[in-house]
LOFITI-157735 format. One record per residue: residue in one letter; x, y, z of N, C-alpha, C in turn. Coordinates in steps of 0.001 Angstrom, whole numbers, plus 500000, padded with zeros to 6 digits. Layout:
AXYZXYZXYZ/...
end
This chain:
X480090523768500240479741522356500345478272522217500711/X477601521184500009476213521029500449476087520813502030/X477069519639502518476772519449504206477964519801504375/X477702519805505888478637520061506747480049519954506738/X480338518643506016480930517962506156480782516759505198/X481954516417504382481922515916503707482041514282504202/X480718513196503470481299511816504286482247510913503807/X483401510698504444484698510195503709484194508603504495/X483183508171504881483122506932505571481738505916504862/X481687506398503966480278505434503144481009504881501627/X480079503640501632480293503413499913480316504222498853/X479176504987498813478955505950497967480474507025497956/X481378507166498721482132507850498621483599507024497920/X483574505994498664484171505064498477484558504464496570/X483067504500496366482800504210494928483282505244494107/X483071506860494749483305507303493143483943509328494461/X485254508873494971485734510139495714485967511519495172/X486145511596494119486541512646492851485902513699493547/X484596514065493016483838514966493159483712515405494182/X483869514954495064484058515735497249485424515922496936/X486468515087496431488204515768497006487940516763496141/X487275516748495156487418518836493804486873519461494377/X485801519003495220485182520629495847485876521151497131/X486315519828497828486900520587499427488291521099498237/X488968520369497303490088521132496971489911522638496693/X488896522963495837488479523676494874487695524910495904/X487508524791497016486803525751497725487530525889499441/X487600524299500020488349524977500981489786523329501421/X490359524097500791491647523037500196492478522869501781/X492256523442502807492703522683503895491198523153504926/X490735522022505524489224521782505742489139521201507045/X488245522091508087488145520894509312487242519951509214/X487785518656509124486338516976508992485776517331510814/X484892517716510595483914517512512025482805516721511950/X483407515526511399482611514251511560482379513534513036/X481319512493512990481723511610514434482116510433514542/X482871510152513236484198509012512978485261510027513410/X485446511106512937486951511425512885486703512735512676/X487832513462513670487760515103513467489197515347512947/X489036515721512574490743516354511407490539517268510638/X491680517575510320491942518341509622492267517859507368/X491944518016506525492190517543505533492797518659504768/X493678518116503745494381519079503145494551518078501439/X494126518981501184493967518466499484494804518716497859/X495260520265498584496117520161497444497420519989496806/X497658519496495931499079518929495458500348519716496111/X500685521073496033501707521729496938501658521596498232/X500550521754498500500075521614500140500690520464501056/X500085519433500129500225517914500904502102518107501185/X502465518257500142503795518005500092504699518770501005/X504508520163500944505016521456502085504610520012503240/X503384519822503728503115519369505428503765517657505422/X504296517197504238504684515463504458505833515936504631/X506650517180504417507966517419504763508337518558506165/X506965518715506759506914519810508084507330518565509222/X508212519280509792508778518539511143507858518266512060/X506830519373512316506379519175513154504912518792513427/X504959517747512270503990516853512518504497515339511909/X503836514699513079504274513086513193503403512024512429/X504018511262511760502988510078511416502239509350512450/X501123509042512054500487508006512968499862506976512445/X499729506272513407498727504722512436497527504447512017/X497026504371510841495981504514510082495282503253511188/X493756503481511401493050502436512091491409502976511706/X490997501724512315489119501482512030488559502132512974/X489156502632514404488859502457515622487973503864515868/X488108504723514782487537506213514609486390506375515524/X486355506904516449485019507650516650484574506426517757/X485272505173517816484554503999518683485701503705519580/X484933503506520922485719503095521859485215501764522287/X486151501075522117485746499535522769485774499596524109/X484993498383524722485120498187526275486641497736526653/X486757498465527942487895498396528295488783497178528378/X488272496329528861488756494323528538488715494623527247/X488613494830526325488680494420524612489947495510524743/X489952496688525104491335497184524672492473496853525577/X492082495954526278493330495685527148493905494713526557/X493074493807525707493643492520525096493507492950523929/X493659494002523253494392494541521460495527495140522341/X495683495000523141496990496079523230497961495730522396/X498355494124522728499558493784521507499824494013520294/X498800494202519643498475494236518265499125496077517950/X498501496675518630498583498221518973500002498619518762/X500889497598519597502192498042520309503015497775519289/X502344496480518961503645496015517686503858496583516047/X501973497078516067501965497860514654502994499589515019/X502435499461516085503568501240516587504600501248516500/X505328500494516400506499500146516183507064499970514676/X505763499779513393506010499966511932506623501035511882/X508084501205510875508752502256511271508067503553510388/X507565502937509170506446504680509016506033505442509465/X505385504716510812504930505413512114505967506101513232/X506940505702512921507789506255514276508144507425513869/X508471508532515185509384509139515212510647509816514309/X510742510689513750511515511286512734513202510147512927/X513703510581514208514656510066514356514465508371514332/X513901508026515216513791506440514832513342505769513689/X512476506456512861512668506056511424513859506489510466/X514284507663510685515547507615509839516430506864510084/X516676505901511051517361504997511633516943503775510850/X515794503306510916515442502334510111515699502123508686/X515086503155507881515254503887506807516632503860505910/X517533504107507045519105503844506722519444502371506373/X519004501232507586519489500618507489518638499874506141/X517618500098505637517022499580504517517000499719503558/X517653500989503791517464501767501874518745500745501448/X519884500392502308521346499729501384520693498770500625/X519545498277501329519112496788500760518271496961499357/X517361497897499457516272498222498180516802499701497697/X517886499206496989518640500265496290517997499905494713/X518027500887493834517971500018492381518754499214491686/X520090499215492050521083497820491699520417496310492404/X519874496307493401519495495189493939517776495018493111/X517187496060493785516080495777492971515684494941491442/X517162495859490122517223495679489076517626493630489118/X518248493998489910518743491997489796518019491635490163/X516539491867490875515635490508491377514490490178490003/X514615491578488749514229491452487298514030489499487290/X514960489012486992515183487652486421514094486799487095/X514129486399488507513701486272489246512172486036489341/X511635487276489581510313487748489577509781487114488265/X510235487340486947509790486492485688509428485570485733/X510644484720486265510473483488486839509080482904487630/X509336483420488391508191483451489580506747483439488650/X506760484530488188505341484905487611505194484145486313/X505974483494485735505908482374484547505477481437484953/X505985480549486464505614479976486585503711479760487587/X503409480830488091502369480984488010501210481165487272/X501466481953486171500697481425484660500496480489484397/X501975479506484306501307478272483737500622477238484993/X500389478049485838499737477196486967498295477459486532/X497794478790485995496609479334486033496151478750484630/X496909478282483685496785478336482390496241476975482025/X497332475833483168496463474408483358495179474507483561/X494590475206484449492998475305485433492594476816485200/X491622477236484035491047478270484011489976478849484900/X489666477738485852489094478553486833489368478960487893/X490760479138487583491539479753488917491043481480488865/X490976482180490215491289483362490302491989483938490600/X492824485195490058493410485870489278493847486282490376/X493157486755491164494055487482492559494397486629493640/X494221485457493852494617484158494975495650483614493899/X496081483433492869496804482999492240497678483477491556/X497852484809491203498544485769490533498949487246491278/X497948487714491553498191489113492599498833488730493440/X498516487860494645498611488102495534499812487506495960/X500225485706495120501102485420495666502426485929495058/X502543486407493739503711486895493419504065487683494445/X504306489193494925504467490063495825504953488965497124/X504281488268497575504038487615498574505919486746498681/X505657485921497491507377485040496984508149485852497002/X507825487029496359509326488364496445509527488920497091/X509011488959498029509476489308499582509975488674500177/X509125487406500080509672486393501195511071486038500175/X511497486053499703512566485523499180513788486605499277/X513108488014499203513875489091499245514822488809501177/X513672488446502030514137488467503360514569487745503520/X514846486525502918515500485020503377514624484031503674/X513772483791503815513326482661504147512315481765503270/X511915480556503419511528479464502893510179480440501572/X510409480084500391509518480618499711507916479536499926/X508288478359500320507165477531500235506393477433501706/X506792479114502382506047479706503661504951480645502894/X505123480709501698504298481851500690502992481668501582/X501981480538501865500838480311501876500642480928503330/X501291480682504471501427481057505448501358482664505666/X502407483071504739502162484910505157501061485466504496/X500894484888503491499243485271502750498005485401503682/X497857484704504253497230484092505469497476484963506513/X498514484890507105498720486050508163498245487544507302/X499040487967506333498559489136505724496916489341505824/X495993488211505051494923488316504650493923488629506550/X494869487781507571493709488028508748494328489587509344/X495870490113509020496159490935509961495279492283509528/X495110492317508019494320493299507360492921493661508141/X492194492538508713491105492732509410491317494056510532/X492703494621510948492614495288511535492040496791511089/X491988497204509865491501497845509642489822497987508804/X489565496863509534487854497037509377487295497813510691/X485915498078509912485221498893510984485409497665512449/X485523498007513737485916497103515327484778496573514740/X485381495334515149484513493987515390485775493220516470/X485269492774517785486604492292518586486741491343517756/X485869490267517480486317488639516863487185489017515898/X486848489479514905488160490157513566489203490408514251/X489142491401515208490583492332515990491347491523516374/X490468490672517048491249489400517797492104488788517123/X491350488184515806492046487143514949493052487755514072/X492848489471514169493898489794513475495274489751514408/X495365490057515852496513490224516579496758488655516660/X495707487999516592496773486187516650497637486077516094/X496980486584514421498007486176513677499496487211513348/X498953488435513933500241488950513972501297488852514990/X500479487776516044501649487618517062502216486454516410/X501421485437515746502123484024514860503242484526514205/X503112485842513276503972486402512483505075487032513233/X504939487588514292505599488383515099506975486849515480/X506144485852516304506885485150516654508245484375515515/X507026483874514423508012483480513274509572484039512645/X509157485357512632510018486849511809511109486521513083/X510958487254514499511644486603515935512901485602515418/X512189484678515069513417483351515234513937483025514217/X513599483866512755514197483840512052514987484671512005/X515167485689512587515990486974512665517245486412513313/X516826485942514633517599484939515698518932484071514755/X518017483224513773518818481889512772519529482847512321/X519254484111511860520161485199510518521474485601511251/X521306485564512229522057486110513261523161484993513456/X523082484131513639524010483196513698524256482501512846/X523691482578511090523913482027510075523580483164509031/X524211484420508965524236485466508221524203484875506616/X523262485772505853523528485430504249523554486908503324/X523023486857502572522903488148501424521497488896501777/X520788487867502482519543488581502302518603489549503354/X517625490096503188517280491518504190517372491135505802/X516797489764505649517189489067507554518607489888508140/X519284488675507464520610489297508057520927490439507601/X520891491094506791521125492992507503520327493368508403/X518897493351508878518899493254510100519173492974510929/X519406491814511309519937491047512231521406491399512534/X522451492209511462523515493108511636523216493939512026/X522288494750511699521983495606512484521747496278513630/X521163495025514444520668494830515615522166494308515936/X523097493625516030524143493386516413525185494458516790/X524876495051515577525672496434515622525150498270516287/X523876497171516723522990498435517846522521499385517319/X522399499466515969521747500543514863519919500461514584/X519736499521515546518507499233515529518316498274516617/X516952498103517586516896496646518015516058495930517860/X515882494824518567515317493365517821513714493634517827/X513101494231518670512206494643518401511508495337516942/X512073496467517016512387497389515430512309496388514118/X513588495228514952513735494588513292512743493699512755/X512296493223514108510762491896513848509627492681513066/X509696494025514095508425494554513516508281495257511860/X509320495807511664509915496095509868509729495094509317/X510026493495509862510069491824508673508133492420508327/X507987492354509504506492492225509141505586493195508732/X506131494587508558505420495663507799505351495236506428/X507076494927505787507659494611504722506598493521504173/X506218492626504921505668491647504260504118491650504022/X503662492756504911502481493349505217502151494002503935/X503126495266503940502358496568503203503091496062501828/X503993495341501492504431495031500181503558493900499647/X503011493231500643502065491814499827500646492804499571/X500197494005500498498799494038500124498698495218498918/X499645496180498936500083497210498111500265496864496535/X501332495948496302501274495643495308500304494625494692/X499355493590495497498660492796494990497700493569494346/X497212494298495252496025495701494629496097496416493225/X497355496710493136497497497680492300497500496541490799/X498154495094491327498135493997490147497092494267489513/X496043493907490632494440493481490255494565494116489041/X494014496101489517493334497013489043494304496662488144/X495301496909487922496507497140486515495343496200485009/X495484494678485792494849493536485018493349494217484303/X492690494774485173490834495115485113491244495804483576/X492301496949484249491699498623483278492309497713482293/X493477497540481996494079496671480528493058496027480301/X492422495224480295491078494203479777489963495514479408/X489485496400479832488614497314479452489241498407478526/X490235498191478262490977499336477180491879498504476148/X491427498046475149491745497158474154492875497165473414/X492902498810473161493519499553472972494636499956473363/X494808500550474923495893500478475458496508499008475590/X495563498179476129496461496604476232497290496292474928/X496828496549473738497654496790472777498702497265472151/X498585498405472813499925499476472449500676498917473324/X500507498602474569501446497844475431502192496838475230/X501333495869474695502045494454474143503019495270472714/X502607495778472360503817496157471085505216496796471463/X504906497600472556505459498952473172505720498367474841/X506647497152474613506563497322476849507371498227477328/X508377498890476869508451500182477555507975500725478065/X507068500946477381505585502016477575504787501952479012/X505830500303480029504891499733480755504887500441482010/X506457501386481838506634502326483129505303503518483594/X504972503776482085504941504776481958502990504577482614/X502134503251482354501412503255482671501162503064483860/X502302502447484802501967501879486412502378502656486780/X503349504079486439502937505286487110501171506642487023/X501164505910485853499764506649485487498280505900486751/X498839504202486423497782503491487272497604504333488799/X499125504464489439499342504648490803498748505795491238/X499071506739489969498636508420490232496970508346490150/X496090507652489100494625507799489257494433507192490513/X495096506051490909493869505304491875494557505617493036/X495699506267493523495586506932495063496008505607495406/X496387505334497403497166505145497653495946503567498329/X496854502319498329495699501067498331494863500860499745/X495516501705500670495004501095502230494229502407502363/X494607503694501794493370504891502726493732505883501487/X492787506695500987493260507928500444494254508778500792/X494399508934502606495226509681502830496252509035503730/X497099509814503957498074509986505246498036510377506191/X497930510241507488497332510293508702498829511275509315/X498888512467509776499623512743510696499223513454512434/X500060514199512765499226514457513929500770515490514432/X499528516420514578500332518081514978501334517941516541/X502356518026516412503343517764517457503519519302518746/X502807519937517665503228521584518352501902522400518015/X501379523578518281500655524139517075501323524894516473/X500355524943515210500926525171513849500318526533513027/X500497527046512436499692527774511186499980527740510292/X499082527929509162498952527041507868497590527817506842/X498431528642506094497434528735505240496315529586505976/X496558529873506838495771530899507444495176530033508425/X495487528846508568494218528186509791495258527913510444/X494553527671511786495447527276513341495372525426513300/X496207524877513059496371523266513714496855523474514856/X495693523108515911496216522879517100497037521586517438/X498002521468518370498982520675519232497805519245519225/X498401518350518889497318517141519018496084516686517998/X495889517799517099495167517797516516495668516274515302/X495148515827513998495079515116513507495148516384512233/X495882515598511233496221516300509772495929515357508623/X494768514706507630495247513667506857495245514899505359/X496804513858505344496932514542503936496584513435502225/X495606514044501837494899513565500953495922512901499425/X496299511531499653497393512095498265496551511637496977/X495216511087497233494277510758496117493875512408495548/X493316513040496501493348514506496017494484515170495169/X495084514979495769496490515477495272497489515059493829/X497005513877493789496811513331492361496333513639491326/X494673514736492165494263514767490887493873516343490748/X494812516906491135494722518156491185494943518910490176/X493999519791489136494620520475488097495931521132487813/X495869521358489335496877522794489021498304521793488786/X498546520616489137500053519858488502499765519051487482/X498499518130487730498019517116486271497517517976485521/X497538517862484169496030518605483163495330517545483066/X494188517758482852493230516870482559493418515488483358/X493373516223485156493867514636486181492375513787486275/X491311513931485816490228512809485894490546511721484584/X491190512423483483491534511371481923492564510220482956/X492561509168482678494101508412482642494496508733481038/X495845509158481742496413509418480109498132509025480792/X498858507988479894499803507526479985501057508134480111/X500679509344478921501831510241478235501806511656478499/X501176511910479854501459513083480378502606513634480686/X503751513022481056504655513372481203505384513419482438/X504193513903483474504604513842484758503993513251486084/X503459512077485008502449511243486408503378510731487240/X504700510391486884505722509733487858505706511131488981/X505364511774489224505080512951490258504106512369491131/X503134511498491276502364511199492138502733511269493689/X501733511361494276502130511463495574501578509730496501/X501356509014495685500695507605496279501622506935497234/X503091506903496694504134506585498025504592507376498894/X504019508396498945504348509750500247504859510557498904/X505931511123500124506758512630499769508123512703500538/X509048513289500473510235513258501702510588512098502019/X511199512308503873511717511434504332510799510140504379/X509143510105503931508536509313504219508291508436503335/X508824509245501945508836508157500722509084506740501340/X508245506009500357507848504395500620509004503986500363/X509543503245500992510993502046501057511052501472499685/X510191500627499715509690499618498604509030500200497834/X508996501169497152508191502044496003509215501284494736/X510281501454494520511407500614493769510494499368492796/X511025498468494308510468496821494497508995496904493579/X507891497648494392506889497862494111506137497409492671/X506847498700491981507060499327490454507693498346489456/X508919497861490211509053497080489280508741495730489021/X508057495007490312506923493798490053505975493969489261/X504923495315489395504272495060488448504412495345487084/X505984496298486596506530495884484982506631494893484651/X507054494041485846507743492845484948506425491729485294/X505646491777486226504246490793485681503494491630484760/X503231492671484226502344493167483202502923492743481844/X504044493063482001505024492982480544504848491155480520/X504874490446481457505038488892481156503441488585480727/X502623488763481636501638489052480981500567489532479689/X501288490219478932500701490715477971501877490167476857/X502779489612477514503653488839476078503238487265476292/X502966486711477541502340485421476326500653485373476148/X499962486630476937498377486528476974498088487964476371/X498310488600475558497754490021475141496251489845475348/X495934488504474591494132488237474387493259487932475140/X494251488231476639493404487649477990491723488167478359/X490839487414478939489921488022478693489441487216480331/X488422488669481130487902488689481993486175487993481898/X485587487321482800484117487253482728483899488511483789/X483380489158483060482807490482484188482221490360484969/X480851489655484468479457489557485521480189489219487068/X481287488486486468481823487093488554482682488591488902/X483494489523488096483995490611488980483322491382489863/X483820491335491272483349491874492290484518492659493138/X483798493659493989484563494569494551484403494373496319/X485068494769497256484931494875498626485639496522499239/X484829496498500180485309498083500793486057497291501985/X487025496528502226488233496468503354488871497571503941/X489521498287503051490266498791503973489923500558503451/X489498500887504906489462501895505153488692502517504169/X487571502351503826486751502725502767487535502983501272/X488031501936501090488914501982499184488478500955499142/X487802501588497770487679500041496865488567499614495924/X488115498263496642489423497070495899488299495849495349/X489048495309494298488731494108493675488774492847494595/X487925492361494467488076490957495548487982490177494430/X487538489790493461486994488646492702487853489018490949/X488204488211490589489126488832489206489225486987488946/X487968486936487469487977485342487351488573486190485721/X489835485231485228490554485534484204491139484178483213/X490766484221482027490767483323481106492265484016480605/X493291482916480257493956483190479427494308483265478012/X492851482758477636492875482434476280491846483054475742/X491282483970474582490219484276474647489660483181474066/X488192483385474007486933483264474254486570482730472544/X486168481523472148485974481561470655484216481683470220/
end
């Protein structure tokens, strides 16, 4: 490596990661970061990641901005809430207390349920088109990305779909938590996750004494039936609504961009929507995972590995953008190529017990808005110059700005 240390914390890396994850892969494929954001350990390659997302003895932990900076002590006394309640996301917990969770969620986002919310979601996203289709100067991601995901959740959990604007909102300030510390951001992000915290609370409460079909009340059974408690279940409403509104809005965007820059593929697509699986696993596998390249764990014991010592405490992120694009499982992993065969192998929703809940859900929102999409707009057309990008979270770039005509251009 030219330095020391490779910088996983600038734009420039941000913009174009390839070329640092091939060389730490390509030369020293599990690597100590002795940065002064963050000291860890990185591990890059495709077998690798996967052996350590399924090693016991290391724990998930919670991805944060806070690297390398310590706030004054009054500022961390008043994030504590924020702290306590994201620790409690069951990704983060404990082997046993997430398989607990895990259980009680998978009954719900099975693919029989998933497959029936098909109709639905169409729905949904039809009628947002023709919201966008009245007023062409709507944008594409406040009007299409973001709130679809947003309705299918909230509708998935039970409650009022015409709260859509509300969790958007909470979503859009709680995200601030992973900007570089700024207290005012931090702050405004734990408001609103205590707003959310409180809301999820008393709706869980109503589920509870007015049980229906939907994810509330299996929690709220849950918690009745002591398989979980109320704590657990508030804090899951609001991961769910968290990591499923910002996860899939992202991946919308980009889906929308590359189709508009490949004429070609947008084509074969509209002829071929089958074909549509086959690309939002290809999308997922190039662009790595929407909130951080990697997976954050943290050594429970020490370890050895590949010949190196992880010490007890140490920090492990396992790279699944690397790992994506690793020769030795993709051929030719810098091409997007549709028809590889085995991009549904990606590692973007984990591995193991940690596989993403909502990977299902996920996947199949954006089939069924791409496919609706490209059957009544194949000819959709972007103004580029207004497309713009932001580094939010955790140094990934994401699309902020996506101004989209549905009609082309005469």
């Amino acid at each position: 490596m030219p330095e020391k240390y490779p910088d996983l914390f600038t734009a420039a890396f941000a913009e174009n990661p390839l070329p640092i994850l091939q060389a730490l892969r390509a030369n020293n494929p599990v690597y100590w970061l002795d940065h002064p954001q963050l000291q860890s350990w990185i591990v890059t390659r495709y077998d690798d990641v996967c052996t350590l997302f399924k090693d016991a003895r290391l724990q998930p932990i919670l991805l944060n901005s806070n690297m390398g900076i310590q706030p004054p002590e009054h500022e961390r006394k008043e994030l504590q809430p924020i702290r306590d309640g994201m620790g409690l996301w069951f990704s983060y917990l404990p082997s046993e207390r997430h398989r607990r969770i895990q259980q009680v969620l998978r009954r719900y986002f099975t693919r029989k349920v998933v497959n029936a919310l098909k109709p639905r979601v169409m729905q949904i996203a039809n009628e947002l088109l023709d919201d966008i289709a009245e007023d062409q100067s709507q944008n594409m991601l406040d009007n299409f990305s973001y709130p679809l995901p947003v309705m299918v959740i909230a509708e998935m959990l039970g409650v009022p779909i015409s709260e859509r604007q509300r969790f958007t909102e909470w979503s859009a300030r709680i995200s601030q938590i992973f900007l570089p510390y700024d207290y005012v951001c931090h702050k405004d992000a734990q408001d609103a996750y205590l707003q959310m915290q409180a809301y999820c609370a008393e709706q869980l409460l109503f589920k509870q004494q007015e049980p229906g079909e939907d994810l509330l009340s299996v929690l709220g059974e849950a918690v009745d039936k002591k398989l979980i408690n109320m704590e657990e279940a508030t804090a899951s409403c609001i991961f769910l609504l968290f990591a499923g509104h910002q996860t899939t809005a992202r991946f919308l965007s980009d889906a929308i961009y590359r189709l508009w820059k490949d004429p070609e593929l947008r084509s074969k697509l509209s002829d071929q929507p089958d074909k549509i699986a086959d690309f939002v696993d290809e999308l997922l596998r190039f662009q790595g995972g929407p909130l951080a390249t990697w997976s954050m764990r943290q050594a429970k014991e020490t370890i050895e590995f590949k010949g190196h010592v992880i010490k007890k405490g140490q920090t492990v992120l396992l790279d699944r953008t690397a790992a994506n694009h690793d020769v030795e499982k993709f051929s030719c992993p810098a091409q997007f190529d549709t028809e590889r065969g085995n991009n549904h192998e990606h590692l973007t929703f984990g591995h193991g017990a940690h596989y993403c809940t909502g990977a299902l859900l996920a996947k199949m929102e954006l089939e069924q808005a791409l496919s609706l999409l490209l059957q009544r707009y194949p000819d959709y057309w972007i103004d580029e110059e207004k497309v713009n990008y932001a580094l939010p979270m955790l140094m990934v770039k994401k699309i902020c700005n996506l101004p989209l005509i549905l009609k082309p251009q005469k």
